[in-house]
N, C-alpha and C positions, 0 to 999 in steps of 0.2 A: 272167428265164429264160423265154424263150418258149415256149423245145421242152426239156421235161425227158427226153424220150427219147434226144436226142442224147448226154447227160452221164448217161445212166442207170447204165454202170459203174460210175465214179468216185461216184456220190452212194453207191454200193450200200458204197465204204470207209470204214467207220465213223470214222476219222479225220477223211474230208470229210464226207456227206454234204448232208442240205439246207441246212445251215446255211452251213456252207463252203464249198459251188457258187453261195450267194449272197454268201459273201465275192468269189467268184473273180470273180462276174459284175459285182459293182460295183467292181473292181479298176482302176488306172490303171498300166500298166505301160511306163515305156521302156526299148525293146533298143537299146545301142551297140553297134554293129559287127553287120555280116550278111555274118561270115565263117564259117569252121568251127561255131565256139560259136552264133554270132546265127543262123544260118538254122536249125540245129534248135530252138534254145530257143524263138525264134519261133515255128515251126510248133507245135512242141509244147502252146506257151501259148494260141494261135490253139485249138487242138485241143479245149484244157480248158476256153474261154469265156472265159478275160479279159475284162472290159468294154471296156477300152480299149488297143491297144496302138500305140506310135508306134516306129518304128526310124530309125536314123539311122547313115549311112555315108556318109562320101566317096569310097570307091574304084568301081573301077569292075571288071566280071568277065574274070578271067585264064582262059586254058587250064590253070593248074596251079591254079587250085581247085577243079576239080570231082570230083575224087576226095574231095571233104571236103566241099563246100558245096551240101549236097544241094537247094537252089531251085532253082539256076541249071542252063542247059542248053549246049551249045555253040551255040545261037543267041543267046546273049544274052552273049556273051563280046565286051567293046567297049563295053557298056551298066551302067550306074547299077546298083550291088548293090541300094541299097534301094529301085530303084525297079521291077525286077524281082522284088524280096522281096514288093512289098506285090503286085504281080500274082498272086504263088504264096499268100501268104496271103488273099487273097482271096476265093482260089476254095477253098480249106479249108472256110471259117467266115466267111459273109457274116452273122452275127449279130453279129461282134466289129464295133468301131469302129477303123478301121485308118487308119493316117497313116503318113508318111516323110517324111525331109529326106538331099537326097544335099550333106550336108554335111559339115564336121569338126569335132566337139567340141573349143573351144576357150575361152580362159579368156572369153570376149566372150559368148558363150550359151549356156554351160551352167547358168547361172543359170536362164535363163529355162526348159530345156530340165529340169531335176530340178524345178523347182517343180509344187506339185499333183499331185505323183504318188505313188502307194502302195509302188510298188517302182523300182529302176531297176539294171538289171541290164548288167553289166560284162562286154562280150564282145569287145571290140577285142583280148587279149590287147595290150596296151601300155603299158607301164610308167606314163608320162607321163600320159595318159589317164586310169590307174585312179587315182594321187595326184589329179588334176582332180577328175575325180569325187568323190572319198570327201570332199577340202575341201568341195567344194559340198553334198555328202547331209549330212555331219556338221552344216553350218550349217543344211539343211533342215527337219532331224530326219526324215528317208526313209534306209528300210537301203535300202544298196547291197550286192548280190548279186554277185562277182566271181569269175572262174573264168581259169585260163589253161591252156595244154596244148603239150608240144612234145615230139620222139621219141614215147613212149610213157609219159610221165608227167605228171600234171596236177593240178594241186591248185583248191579252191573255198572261200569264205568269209562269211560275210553278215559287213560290218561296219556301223558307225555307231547301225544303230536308229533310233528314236523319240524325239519328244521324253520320253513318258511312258516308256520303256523304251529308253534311253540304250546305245552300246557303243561298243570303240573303233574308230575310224577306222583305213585302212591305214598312215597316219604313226605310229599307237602300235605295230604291229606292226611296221613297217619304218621306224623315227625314220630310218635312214641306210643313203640309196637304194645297194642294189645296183650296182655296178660291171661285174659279168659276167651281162651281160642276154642272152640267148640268146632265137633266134625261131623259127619254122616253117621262114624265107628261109634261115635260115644252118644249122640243124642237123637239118632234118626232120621231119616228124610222119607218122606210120600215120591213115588216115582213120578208122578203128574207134576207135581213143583219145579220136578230136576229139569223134567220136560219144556215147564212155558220159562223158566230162567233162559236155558239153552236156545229157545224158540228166538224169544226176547234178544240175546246174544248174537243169534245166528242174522238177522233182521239189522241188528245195529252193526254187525259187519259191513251187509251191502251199503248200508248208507256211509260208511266209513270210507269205502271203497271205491262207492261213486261220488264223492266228496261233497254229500250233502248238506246245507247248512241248519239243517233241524238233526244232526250227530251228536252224541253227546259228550261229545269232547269237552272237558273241564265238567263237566257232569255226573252224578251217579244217584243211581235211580234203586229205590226200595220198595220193596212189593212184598205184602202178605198175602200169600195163597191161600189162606185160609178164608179171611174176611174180601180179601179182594180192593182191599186199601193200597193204596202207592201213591208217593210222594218222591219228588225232585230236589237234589241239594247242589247248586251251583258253587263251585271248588275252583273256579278260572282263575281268582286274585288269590290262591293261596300260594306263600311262598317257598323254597326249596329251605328246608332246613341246613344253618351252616355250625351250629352244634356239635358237639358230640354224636356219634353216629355207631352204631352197629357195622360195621364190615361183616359182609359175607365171601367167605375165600374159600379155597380149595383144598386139599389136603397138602399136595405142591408148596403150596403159599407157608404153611408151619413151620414154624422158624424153630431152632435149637433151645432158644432160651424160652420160649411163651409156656404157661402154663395150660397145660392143657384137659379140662373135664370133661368126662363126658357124664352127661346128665339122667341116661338112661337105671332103671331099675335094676338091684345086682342080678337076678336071674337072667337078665335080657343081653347084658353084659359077660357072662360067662358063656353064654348059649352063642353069641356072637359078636368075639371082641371085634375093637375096631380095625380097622388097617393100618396104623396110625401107633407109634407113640403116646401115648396117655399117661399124663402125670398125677390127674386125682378123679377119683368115683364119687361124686355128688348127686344120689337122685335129686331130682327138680324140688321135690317138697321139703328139703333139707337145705335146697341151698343157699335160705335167706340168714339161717343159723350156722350156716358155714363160715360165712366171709373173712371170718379171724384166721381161713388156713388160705387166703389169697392176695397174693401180696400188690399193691395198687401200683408201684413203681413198674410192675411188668406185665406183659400181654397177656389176656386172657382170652382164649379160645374153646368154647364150648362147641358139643357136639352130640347129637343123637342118632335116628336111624333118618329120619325124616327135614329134620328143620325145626322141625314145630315148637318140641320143648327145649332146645337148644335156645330157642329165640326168646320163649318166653323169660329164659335163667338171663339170656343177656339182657334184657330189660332192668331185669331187678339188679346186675350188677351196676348199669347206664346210670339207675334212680341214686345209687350209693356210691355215685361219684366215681366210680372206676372209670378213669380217663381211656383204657384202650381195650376194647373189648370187641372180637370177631365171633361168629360162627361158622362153621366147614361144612360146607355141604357135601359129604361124600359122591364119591360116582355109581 
């Protein structure tokens, strides 16, 4: 801590002070996603001192994020979120140790990408992603921090923990993914909601970080922005499912003989095939009246641009008894 005047409020809350702005400062922390969630959690964390913070995004800046993603300007809209991130957090908080990758968390490096790090905080809001992650933290022993937010309602959770201090991963809480995955794209969000999620988020870092025992590890918390209602659901005694399981793998990981769909729209599909081998075109709304062309004795491997509807088809294959069934997350 170089400059104790900068972090002079926050040491003055007895919950943190010196002790805990020297947890925050030797902290290791990676933000996915510097969208809505990631650009304030970022700054925010920037704010408090984190020791180290690394972000990581693949997209790039829309006209229609800047009501929500407070970095970014209209000159930077065409250019690299996180590489613009790390320009805005820069100038914040030149004490932190700042890094980016304008990449896509994928099952190929998120290994290397949660490894060594204290926290790693879940802001992509994407389904696919946050199962990635919580497999990878849970095997790390590093809690994952997760949040999502859409219309006006947002829920947050620390799961996984420590090795010393154990919790369960998002697979104990959701053994069987979600079917009706709703986004920002398709039902809207208010930019103030993205905001106190994120705020919410940013807040439950520090106490993550200073190892507080009001965190909400094994916890997650639901909030209506609109009405201003929220409710607590304790997840501590849930157990890890040993079931049948989705696998999320890489494109590397496709094997010769797996079958492989991808589940995207044919327009989406010829505008940009995949990188990949693909053995069958099944949009997502077809492919519960498909199943008579997929054979159960062999692997199935779905895939789209995202995760999202890739995940939802594996679901429906998991419910009809297909014993082995991954998704690819492309890079």
């Amino acid at each position: 801590m170089s400059d104790i005047t900068r972090y002079s409020r926050q040491v003055l809350v007895e919950q943190v002070g010196i002790q805990g702005q020297q947890l925050i400062g030797a902290s290791r922390v990676l933000v996915v996603g510097a969208g809505g969630l990631g650009c304030q959690v970022s700054a925010q964390l920037v704010g408090a001192g984190v020791g180290n913070l690394h972000v990581v995004d693949h997209d790039t800046v829309d006209v229609s994020n800047l009501h929500r993603q407070i970095l970014f300007r209209e000159a930077d809209i065409g250019e690299s979120k996180a590489l613009c991130s790390l320009r805005e957090l820069e100038a914040i908080n030149s004490e932190v140790k700042l890094s980016a990758d304008a990449v896509r968390v994928n099952a190929g490096n998120v290994k290397n990408l949660v490894n060594e790090r204290d926290l790693v905080i879940d802001a992509a809001d994407n389904f696919a992603t946050s199962y990635l992650l919580s497999d990878a933290c849970l095997h790390a022993g590093v809690p994952l921090l997760s949040a999502s937010v859409n219309k006006s309602f947002g829920f947050l959770a620390v799961y996984c923990g420590t090795k010393t201090t154990p919790s369960p991963s998002l697979r104990a809480l959701f053994p069987k993914l979600t079917k009706e995955q709703q986004s920002c794209d398709t039902v809207g969000v208010t930019g103030p909601s993205v905001g106190i999620i994120a705020s919410l988020q940013a807040q439950e870092a520090i106490k993550v970080l200073t190892n507080s025992p009001e965190q909400l590890l094994g916890k997650i918390l639901y909030a209506n922005l609109w009405d201003y209602s929220m409710h607590c659901i304790d997840f501590s005694q849930a157990k890890e499912p040993t079931d049948s399981q989705v696998k999320l793998i890489s494109a590397a990981e496709i094997n010769v003989d797996d079958q492989v769909v991808d589940v995207r729209e044919g327009i989406e599909v010829a505008e940009s095939p995949q990188r990949f081998a693909v053995t069958h075109h099944i949009p997502l709304g077809a492919i519960s009246g498909s199943l008579a062309d997929l054979d159960k004795a062999t692997r199935v491997v779905l895939a789209c641009k995202s995760g999202q509807r890739a995940l939802v088809a594996a679901q429906t294959l998991v419910d009809e008894s297909y014993p082995d069934v991954a998704v690819v997350l492309s890079d």
